[in-house]
N, C-alpha and C positions, 0 to 999 in steps of 0.2 A: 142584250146584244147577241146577233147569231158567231157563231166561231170564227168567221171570215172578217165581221167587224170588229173581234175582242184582236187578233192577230192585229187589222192594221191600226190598231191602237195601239199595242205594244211596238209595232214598229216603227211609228211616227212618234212617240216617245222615247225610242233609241236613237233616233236621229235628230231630236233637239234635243238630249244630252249630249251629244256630241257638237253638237250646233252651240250650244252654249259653255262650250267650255269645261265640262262638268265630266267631260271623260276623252279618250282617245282611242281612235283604231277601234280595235275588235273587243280591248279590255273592257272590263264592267257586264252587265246585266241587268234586264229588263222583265219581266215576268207580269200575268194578271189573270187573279182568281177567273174558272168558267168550270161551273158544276162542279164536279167530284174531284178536278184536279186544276192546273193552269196551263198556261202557254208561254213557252219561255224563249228566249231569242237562244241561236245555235252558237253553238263553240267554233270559233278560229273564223271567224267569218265578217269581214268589215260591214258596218250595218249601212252604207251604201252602196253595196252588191247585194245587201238581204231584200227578197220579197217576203210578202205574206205566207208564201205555199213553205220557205225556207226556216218558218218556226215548227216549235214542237212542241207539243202536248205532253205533258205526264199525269196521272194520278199521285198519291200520296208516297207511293212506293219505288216512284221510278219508272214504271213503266208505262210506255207508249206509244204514241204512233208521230210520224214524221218522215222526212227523208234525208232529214240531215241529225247529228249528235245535240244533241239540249247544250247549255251548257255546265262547265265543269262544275257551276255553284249549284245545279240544281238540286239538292238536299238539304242548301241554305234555306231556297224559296219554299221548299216543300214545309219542312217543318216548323219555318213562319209562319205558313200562313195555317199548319194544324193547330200550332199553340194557340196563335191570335183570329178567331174568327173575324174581328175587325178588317183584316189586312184587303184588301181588295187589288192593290197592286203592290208591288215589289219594285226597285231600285237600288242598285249595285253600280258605286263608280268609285275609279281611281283618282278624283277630282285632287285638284294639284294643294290646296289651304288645306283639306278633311286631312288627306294622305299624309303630309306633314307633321301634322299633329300625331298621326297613327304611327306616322316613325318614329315620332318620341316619346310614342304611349303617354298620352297625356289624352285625358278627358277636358273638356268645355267645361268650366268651371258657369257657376252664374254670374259672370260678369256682366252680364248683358240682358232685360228683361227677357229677352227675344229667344231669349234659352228656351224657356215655357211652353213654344211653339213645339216643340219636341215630346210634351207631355211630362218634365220634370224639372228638375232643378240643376241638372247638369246632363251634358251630352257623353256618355261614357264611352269609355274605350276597352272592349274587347281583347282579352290575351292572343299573342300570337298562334296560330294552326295554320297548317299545310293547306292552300287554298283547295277546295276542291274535298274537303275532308270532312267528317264526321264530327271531328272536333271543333271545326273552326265553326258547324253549324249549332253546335252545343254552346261555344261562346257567343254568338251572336244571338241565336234566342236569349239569352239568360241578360247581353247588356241591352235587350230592348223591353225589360220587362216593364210595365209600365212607361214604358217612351217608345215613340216612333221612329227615332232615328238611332246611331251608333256608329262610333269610327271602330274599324278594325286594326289593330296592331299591325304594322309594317305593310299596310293592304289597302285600306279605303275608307270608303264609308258606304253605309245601308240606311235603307230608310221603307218606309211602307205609309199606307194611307187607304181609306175606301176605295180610291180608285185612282189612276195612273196622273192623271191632271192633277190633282191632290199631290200625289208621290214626286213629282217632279218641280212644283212648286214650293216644297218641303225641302225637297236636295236642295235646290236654290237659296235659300234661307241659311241652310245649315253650313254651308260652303259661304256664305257673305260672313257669318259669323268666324264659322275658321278663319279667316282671313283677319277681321276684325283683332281677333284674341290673338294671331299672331304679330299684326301690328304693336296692340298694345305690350305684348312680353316684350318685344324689341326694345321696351322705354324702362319697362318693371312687372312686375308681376302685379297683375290687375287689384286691385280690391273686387268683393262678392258682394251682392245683393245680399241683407237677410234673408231667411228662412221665412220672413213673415211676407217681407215683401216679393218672393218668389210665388208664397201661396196665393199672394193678391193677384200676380201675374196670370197664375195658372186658374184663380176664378175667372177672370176676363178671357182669358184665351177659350174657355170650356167650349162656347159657341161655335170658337175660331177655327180652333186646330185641326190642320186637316185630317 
């Protein structure tokens, strides 16, 4: 895709995050790999007043071109997507079930086969950092290491995939399951899937996962 179709992908992805429930207002972020750097939605800015010309571009370092501010996560998505060449898009939302769980620092245990989807046997949760910080992009790499997704302590959840359509169908999943597991605590704390039958999950999903 040329730059102008990678943007209104990113930005018709911010707007069915918002569409679905999966974020509010200006919060959250949107990002997707193009050449040496990505394109990421801007800071403070409701994503139906954003056009396409309203994103910005960085390299790995920060720097680049636009007319408005990246936003604040942009160091998150940078050094996502250095670690994991897999990542093709990026997803940042304050979704209301993820968030929850993030406030009680509580990981996704494997209650649920559908964990798998994520790329492991449990949905981790990320220590608390200053959003917008260096640290918080240090936890975040490190609780996606082998998995696609992650809640962040008192902040959200992240999630990545080859590409945006992937990444947002993924949030979707992950957020039906937060919901799920916070259902089920209301009653008891869940039982887990073995360790065997999670690897069984995560054979089948191989094909699957986005």
């Amino acid at each position: 895709m040329n730059g102008k179709s990678v943007r209104e992908q990113v930005l018709a992805t911010a707007l069915s995050m918002n569409s679905l429930g999966l974020n509010q207002g200006s919060s959250g972020n949107v990002s997707a790999r193009d050449g040496r750097g990505f394109w990421i939605t801007p800071t403070a800015l409701p994503y139906d007043r954003c056009t396409p010309d309203d994103l910005v571009w960085l390299d790995w370092s920060g720097q680049g071109r636009g007319r408005r501010k990246p936003s604040s996560e942009w160091r998150m998505h940078a050094d996502i997507y250095r670690t994991y060449p897999e990542a093709g898009g990026i997803l940042h939302a304050h979704s209301l079930y993820c968030t929850t769980l993030a406030c009680l620092e509580r990981p996704i245990t494997a209650f649920h086969y559908m964990v798998a989807l994520a790329g492991g046997d449990s949905i981790r949760c990320a220590p608390y950092a200053a959003f917008g910080s260096q640290a918080l992009s240090d936890a975040a790499v490190a609780a996606l290491r082998d998995r696609s997704a992650a809640l962040l302590a008192h902040h959200g959840m992240i999630c990545h995939a080859a590409d945006l359509d992937r990444a947002l169908a993924l949030a979707v999943e992950v957020e039906t399951l937060a919901r799920m597991y916070l259902q089920a605590l209301a009653v008891t704390e869940p039982p887990v899937l073995s360790a065997a039958a999670m690897a069984e999950a995560l054979s089948r999903f191989s094909d699957y996962r986005p």
